[in-house]
C-alpha positions in Angstrom: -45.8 -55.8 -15.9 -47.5 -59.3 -14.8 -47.6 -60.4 -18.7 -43.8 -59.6 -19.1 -42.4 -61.5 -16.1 -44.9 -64.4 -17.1 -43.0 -64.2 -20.9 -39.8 -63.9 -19.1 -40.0 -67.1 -17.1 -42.1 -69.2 -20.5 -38.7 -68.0 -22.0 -36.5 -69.3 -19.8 -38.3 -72.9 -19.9 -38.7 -72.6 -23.3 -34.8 -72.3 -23.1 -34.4 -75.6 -20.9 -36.6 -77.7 -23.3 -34.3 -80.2 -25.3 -31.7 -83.0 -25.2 -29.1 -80.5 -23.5 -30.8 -79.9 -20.5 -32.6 -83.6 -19.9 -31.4 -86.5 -17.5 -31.9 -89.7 -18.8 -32.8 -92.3 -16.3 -33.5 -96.0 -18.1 -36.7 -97.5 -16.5 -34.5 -100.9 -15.9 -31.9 -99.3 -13.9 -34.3 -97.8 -11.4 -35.2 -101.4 -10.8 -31.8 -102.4 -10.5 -31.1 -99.9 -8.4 -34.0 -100.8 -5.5 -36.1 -97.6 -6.9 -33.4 -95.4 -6.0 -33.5 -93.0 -8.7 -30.2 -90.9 -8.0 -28.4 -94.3 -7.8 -30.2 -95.0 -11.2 -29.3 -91.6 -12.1 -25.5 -91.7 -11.4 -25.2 -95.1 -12.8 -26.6 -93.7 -16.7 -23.8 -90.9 -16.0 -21.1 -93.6 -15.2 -21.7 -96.1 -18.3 -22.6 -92.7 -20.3 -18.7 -91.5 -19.2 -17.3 -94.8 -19.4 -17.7 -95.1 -22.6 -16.6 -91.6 -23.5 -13.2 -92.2 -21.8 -9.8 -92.4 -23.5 -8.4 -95.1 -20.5 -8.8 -98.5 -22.3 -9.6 -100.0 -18.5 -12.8 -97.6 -18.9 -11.6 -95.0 -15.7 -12.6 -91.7 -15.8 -12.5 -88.6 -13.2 -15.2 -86.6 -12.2 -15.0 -84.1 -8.9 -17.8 -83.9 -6.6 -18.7 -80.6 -7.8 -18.6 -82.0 -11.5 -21.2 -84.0 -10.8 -23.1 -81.2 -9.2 -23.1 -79.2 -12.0 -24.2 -82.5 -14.2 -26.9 -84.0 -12.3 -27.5 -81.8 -9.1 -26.5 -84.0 -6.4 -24.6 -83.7 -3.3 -21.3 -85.3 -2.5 -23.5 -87.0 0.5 -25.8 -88.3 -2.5 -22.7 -89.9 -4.3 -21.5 -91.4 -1.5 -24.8 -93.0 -0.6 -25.3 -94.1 -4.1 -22.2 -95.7 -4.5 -21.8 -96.9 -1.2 -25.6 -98.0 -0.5 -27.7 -96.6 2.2 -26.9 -98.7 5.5 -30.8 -97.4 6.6 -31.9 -99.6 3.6 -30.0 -102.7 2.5 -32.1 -104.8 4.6 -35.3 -103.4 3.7 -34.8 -104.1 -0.4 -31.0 -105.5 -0.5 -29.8 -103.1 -3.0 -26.2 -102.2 -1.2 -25.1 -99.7 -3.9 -23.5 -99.1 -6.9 -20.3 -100.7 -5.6 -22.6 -104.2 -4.9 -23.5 -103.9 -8.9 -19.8 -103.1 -10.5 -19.3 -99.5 -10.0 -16.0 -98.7 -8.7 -13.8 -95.6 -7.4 -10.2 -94.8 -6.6 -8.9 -91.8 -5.6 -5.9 -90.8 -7.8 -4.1 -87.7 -9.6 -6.1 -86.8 -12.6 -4.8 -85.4 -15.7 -8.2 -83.1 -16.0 -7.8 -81.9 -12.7 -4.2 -80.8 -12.9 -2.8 -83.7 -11.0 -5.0 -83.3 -8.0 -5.9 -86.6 -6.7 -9.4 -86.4 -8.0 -12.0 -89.6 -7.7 -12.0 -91.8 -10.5 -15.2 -94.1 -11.4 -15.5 -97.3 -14.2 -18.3 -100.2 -14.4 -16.5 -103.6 -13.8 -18.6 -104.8 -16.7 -19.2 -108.6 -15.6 -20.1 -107.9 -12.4 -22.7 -105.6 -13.6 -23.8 -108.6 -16.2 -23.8 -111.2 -13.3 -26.0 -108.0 -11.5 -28.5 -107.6 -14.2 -28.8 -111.8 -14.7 -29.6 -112.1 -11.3 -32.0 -109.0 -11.1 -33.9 -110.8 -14.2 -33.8 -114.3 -12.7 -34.9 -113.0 -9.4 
């Protein structure tokens, strides 16, 4: 009985092994990020989706519970990320994915059958001018 559950769960890891069930988190944007690894995170997911999308201003939608299912974090987490954590922006002065180019409106989304849904894009000099002065600094 023991040897079956133990074949049962090598199975199922067996199962998650692979490109489809891995998060990619670029060493560099964990720095740029203040070693916040779910900002980090969310911003590979962002440049990953903006670059997927069909809106030539680089705008895509995602629902909080979208990114849930992608990479496991909270609408809180999002927030935070985006936003910056007011606990730390003096302590390492990384003020959030906003502060490096990420930006989000709330509007009606085609995906999500009109329902104002939040949409996110990379402002792609201010994440340049970000990255220049990360390296400079």
């Amino acid at each position: 009985m023991a040897q079956h559950i133990r074949d049962t769960i090598t199975n199922m890891f067996k199962q998650f092994a692979g490109q489809g069930g891995t998060l990619v988190i670029p060493r560099p944007y964990i720095s740029l990020c203040g070693v916040d690894h779910l900002a980090a995170l969310l911003l590979s997911q962002i440049l990953y989706w903006s670059d997927r999308t069909d809106n030539k201003n680089g705008w895509f939608s995602k629902s909080y519970e979208e990114w849930h299912e992608e990479l496991g974090m909270t609408e809180y987490q999002i927030k935070r990320a985006i936003r910056g954590d007011k606990r730390r922006k003096n302590q390492d002065g990384f003020a959030g994915l906003a502060s490096i180019g990420v930006e989000m409106q709330l509007k009606p989304s085609k995906h999500h059958q009109g329902a104002p849904t939040l949409h996110y894009r990379v402002d792609q000099e201010k994440l340049t001018d970000a990255v220049v002065n990360y390296v400079q600094n």
